[in-house]
C-alpha positions in Angstrom: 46.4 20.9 -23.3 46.7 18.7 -26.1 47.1 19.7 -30.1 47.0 18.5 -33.0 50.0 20.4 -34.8 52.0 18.7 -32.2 52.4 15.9 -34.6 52.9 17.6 -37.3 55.9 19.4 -35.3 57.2 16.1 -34.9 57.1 14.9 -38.3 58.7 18.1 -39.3 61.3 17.4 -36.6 62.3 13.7 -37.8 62.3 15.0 -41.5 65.7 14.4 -43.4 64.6 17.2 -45.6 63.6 19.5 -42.6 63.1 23.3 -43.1 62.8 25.8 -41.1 59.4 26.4 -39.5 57.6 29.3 -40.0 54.2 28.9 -37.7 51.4 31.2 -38.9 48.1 32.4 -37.0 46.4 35.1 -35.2 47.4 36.0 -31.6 46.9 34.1 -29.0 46.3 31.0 -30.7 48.9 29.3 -28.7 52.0 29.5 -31.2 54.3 30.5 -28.5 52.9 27.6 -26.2 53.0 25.1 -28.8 56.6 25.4 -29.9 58.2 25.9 -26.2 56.2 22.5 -24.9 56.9 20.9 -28.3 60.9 22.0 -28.1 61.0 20.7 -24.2 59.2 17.5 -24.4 60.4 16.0 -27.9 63.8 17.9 -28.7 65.2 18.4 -25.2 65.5 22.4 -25.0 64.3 25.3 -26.4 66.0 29.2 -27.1 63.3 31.7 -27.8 64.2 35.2 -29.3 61.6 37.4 -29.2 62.2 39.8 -31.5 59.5 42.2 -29.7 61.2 42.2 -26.5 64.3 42.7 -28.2 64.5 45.7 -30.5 67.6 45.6 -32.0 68.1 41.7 -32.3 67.4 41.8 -35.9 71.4 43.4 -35.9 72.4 39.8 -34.5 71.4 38.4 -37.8 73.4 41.3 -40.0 76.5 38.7 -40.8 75.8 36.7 -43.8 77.2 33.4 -42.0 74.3 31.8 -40.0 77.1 30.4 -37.2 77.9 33.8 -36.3 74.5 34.6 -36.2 73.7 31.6 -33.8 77.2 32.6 -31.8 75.7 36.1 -31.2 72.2 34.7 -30.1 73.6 32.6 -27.3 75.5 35.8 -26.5 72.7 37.5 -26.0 70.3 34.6 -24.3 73.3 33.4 -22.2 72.5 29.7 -23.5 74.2 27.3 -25.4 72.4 26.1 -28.8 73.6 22.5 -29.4 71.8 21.7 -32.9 69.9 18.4 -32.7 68.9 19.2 -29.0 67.5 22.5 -29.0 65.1 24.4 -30.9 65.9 28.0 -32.2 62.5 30.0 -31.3 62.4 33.8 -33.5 59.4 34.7 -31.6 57.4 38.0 -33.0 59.5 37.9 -36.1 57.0 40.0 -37.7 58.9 42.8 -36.3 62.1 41.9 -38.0 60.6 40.2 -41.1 64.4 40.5 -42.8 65.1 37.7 -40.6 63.0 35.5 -43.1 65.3 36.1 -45.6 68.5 34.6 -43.3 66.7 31.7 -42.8 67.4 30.2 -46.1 71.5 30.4 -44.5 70.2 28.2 -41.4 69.1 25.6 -44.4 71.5 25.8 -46.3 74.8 26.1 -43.6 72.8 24.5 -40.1 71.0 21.7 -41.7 70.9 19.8 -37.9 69.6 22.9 -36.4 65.4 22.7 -35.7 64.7 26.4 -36.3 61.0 28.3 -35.8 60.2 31.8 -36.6 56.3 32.6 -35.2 54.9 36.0 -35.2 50.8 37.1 -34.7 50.7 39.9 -37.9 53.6 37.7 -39.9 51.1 37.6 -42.8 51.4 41.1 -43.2 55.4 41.3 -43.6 55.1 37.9 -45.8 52.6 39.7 -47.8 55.0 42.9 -48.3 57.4 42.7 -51.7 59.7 44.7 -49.8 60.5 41.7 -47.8 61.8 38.4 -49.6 61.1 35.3 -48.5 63.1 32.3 -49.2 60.9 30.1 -51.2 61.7 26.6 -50.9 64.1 27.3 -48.1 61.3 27.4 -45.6 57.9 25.5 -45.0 54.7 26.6 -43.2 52.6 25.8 -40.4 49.3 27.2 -39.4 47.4 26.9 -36.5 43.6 27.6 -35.3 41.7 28.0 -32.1 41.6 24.6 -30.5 39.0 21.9 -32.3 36.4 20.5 -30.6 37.8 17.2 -29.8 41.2 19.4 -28.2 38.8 21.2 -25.8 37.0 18.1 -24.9 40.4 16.4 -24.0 41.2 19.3 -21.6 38.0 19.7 -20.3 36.2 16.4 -20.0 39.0 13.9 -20.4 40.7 11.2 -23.0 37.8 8.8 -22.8 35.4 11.3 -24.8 38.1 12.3 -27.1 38.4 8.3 -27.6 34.9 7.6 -28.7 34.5 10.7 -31.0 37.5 8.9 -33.1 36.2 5.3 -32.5 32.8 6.0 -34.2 31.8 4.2 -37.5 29.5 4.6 -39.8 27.4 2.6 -38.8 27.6 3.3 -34.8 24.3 4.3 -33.4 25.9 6.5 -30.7 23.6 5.5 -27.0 21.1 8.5 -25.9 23.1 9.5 -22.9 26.2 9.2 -24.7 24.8 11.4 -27.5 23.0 13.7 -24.5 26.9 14.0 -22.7 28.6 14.9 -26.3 26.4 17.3 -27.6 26.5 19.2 -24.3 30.2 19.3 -24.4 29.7 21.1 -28.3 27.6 23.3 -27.2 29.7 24.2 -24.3 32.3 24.5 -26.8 30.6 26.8 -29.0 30.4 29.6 -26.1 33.4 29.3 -24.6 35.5 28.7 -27.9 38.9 27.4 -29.0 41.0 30.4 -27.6 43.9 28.4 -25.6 43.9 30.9 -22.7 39.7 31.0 -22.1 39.9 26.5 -22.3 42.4 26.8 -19.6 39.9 28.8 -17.7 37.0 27.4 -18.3 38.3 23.9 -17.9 40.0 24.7 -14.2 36.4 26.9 -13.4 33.4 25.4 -15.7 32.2 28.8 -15.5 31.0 30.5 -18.9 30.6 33.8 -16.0 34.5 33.2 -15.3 35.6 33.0 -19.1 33.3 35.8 -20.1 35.8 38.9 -18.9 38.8 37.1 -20.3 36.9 36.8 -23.8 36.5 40.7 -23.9 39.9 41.2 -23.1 40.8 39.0 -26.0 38.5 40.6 -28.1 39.9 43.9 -27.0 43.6 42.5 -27.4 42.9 42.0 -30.9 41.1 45.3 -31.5 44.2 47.2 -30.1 46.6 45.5 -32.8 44.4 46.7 -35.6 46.9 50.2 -35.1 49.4 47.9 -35.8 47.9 46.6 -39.0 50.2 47.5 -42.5 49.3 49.5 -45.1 47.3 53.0 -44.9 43.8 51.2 -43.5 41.9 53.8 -40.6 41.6 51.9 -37.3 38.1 53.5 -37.0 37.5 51.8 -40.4 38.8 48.2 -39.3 37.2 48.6 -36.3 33.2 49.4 -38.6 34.4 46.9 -40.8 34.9 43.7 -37.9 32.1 45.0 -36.3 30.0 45.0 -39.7 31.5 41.2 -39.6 30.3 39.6 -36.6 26.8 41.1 -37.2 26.6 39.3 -41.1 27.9 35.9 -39.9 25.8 33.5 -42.2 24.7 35.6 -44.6 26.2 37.2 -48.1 28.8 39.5 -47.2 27.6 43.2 -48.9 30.1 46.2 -48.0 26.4 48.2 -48.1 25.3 46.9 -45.4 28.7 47.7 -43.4 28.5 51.6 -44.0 26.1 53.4 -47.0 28.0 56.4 -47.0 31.7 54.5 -47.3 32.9 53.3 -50.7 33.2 49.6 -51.4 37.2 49.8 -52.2 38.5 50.7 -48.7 36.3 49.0 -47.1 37.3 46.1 -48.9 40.5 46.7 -48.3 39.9 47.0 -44.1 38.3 43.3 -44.8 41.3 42.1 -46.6 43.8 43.4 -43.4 41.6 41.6 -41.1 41.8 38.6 -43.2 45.2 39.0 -43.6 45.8 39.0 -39.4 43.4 36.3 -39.3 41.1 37.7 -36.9 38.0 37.0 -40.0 38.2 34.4 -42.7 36.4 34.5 -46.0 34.0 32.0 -46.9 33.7 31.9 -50.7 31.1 31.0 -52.9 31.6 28.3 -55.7 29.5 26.8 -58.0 30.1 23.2 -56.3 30.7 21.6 -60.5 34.6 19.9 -59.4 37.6 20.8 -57.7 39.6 22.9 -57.9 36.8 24.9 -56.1 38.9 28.1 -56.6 38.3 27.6 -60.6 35.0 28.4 -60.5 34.9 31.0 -57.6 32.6 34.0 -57.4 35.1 36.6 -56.0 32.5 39.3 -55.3 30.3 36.7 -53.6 31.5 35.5 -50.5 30.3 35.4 -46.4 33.1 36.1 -43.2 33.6 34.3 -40.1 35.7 35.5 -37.2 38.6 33.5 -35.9 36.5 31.6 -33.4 33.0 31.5 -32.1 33.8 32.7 -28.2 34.7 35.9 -30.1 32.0 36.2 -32.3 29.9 36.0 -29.3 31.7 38.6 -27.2 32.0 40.8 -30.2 27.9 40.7 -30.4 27.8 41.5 -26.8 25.8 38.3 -25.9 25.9 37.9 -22.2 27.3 34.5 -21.5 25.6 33.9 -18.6 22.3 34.4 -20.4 22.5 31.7 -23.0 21.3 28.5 -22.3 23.2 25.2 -22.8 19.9 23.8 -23.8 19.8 25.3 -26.9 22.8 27.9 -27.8 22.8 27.3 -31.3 19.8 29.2 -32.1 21.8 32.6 -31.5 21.3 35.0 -34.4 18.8 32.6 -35.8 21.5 29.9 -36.2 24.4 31.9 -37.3 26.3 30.6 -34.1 25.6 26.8 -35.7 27.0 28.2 -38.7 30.1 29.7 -37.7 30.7 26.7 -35.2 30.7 24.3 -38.4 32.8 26.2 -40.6 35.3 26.7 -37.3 35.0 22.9 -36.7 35.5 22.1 -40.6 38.9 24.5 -40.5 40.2 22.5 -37.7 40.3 19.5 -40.6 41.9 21.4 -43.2 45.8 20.7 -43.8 47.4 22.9 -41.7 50.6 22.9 -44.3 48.8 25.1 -46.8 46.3 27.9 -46.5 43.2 26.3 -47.4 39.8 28.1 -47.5 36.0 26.8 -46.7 33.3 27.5 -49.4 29.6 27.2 -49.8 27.3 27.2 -52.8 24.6 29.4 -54.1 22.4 29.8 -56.7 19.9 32.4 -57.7 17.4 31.5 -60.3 13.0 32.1 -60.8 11.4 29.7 -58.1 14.8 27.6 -57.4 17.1 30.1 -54.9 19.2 27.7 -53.2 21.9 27.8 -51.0 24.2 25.2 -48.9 26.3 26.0 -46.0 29.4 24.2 -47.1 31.2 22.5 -49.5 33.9 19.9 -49.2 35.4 17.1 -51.4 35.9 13.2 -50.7 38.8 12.6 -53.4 37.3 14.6 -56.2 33.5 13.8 -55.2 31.9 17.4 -54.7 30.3 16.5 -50.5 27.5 19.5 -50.6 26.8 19.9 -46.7 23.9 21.8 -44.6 23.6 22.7 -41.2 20.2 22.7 -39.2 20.4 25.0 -35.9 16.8 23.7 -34.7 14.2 20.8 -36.3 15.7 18.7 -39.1 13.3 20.8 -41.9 13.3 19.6 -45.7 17.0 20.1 -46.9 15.3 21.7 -50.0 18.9 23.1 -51.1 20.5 20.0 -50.8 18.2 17.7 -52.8 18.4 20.3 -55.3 22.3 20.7 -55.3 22.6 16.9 -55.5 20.1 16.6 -58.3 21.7 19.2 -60.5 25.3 17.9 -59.3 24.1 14.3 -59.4 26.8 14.2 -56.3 26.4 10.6 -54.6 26.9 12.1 -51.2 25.4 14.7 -49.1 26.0 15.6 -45.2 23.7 17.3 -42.9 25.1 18.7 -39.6 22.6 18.7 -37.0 21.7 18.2 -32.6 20.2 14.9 -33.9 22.1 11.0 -33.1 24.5 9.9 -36.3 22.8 8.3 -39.1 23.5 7.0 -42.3 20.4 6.8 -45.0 20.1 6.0 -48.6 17.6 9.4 -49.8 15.9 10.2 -52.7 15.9 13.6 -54.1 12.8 16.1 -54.2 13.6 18.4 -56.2 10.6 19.3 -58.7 11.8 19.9 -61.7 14.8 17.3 -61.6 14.9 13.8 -62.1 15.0 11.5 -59.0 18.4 10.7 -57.6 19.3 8.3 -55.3 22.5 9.6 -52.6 23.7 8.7 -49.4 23.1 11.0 -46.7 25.3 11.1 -43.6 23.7 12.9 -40.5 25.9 13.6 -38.3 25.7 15.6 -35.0 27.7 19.0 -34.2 30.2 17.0 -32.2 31.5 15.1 -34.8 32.1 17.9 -37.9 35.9 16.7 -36.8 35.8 13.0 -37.9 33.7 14.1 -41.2 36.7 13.6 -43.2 37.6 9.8 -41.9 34.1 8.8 -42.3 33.9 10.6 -45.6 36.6 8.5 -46.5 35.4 5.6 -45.1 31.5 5.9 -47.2 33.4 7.0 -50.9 35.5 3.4 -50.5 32.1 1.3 -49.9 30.6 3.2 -52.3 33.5 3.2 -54.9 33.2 7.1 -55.8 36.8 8.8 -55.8 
């Protein structure tokens, strides 16, 4: 299957200020997969470590000098490491995370030497004080479930992938073609980006088939919440993801996740699951400029899980009972939620950390609220998804009359379209904006064509 982070692995490759690699992400995400095909196809070899498999390897790295580290390692794998034309592979280095702090020796000593360290809870040992990192010795890599335009490629061929980045602006996207793409979303939105269920469901077309392999997934994930640092209760982490999937779309309130638990350790379950990346926060900003962390509400905030096959399975939904027709409408349009904000992480740089955000206001006779919130340059992009019928966009007209933003998206089951709108908003002036409609299937080009409008409109 194809992915994206395989160019970045390649840029990082051909770099003459090259790092080592250390790839970030929950399980099963494809790390492992990603950096063996990458090593094979564009390097020439690859020599993977796991550090799991291999309890004591972390006493091959106990010399100070990284070549008699690398001398020991081919020891024990039995393989020579040529630097240039093979790729050094610390797999589950979460296990050893004192081999972070060698690394800095591989940079320093084995410049030629392409070097990876991966590892499904690494956040946790980066996290931990105890451990030191080598800042600016290493760079970072993180990677999500598959997007949508990776799981078309697998499962319905270059040609689709090819017109989703072809489209312009201005494209009025034919009815079947529209018909044939949105099917292939929605498809996508029960069966998910989880490497290992695409596989399945692309050699089987079955969402029966995928089904048991999504619960085992689910339950893969449930069993490494045991292995989860710190002093956090699995019973807890396991009420707390639970509590999760049920509030997708809406305010996260500890509350409503147990009455009789206190706020703090629930809070602090939330934050391990956040930290193994198996939820990711959602925070609420006023939407005034960027940075959008400045003006962050940090008690205000809503979760997604790591990808919407999940978030099904952990609801319990019955695959086979959902129809293609119309999927989106599950938990009255939470799945069309969740499948946005999972489409819009796909876009985000995968070299730094980045969060989504949405806005919301509370005030007498104006409570308003929008989905997302991205940026075009430093243009504010306020945007709002629609599960079912188009409706008013009531909060949007209001956000881009307060905001006086020039832009505004809504996400929708409806062909593209580009308009010139006037606000509604009754107790604002009028503003003229542009408003880019764009179907569910192409959340993944929003930040080319958002790109694209700000330089014909001459907004930064």
């Amino acid at each position: 299957m194809q992915r994206h982070a395989i160019s970045d692995l390649k840029a990082w490759a051909s770099s003459s200020s090259r790092r080592p690699l250390v790839l970030r992400g929950a399980r099963q995400v494809g790390k492992t997969w990603l950096v063996e095909h990458f090593a094979r196809e564009h390097i020439g070899a690859v020599a993977t470590l796991n550090l799991e498999r291999h309890p004591r390897a972390a006493e091959l790295f106990a010399d100070p000098s990284p070549q008699r580290n690398l001398a020991a390692i081919e020891t024990l794998l039995g393989q020579r490491i040529e630097p240039g034309r093979c790729v050094l592979f610390l797999d589950e280095v979460q296990v050893a995370p004192q081999v972070l702090g060698r690394l800095r020796y591989f940079h320093e000593e084995l410049p030629d030497l392409h070097v990876v360290a991966a590892g499904s809870l690494l956040d946790f040992a980066l996290a931990d004080p105890a451990h030191h990192t080598p800042v600016g010795r290493i760079e970072y890599l993180h990677l999500e479930p598959l997007a949508f335009d990776e799981f078309a490629a697998a499962v319905a061929g270059d040609l689709v992938v090819a017109a989703l980045r072809n489209h312009q602006l201005e494209d009025r996207t034919p009815g079947p073609v529209h018909d044939k793409l949105l099917g292939l979303c929605r498809e996508y939105s029960l069966v998910g980006g989880m490497p290992a269920v695409v596989d399945r469901y692309r050699r089987e077309r079955s969402l029966v088939a995928v089904a048991p392999l999504l619960h085992a997934l689910l339950q893969t994930l449930r069993d490494d919440f045991a292995k989860y640092a710190g002093r956090v209760p699995t019973q807890r982490l396991q009420k707390v993801f639970d509590g999760a999937a049920r509030l997708v779309g809406r305010k996260f309130v500890y509350s409503q996740i147990d009455r009789d638990d206190r706020a703090a350790p629930l809070r602090e379950a939330l934050e391990a699951l956040c930290r193994a990346r198996v939820c990711h926060r959602v925070h609420c900003v006023h939407g005034n400029g960027l940075p959008f962390a400045a003006e962050r509400h940090d008690r205000e905030f809503k979760v997604m899980l790591l990808d919407t096959g999940l978030y099904l399975a952990a609801l319990g939904v019955p695959l086979g009972s959902l129809s293609l027709a119309d999927p989106l409408q599950v938990q009255a349009g939470a799945l069309a939620e969740h499948l946005v904000g999972q489409l819009l992480r796909s876009t985000l740089p995968r070299h730094s950390g980045a969060e989504l955000q949405y806005w919301s206001r509370s005030a007498h006779s104006a409570t308003a609220e929008l989905d997302y919130l991205t940026a075009v340059g430093t243009t504010v992009v306020p945007i709002e998804v629609k599960a079912g019928k188009p409706g008013s966009l009531r909060s949007l007209h209001r956000f881009v009359a307060e905001k006086r933003a020039p832009i505004a998206v809504r996400i929708h089951s409806e062909p593209p379209l580009l308009s010139e709108v006037t606000t509604s908003a009754p107790d604002l002036p009028p503003q003229r904006f542009h408003l880019l409609s764009l179907p569910f299937y192409l959340v993944g080009e929003l930040p080319r064509l958002l790109v694209a409008l700000a330089e014909r409109l001459g907004v930064a």
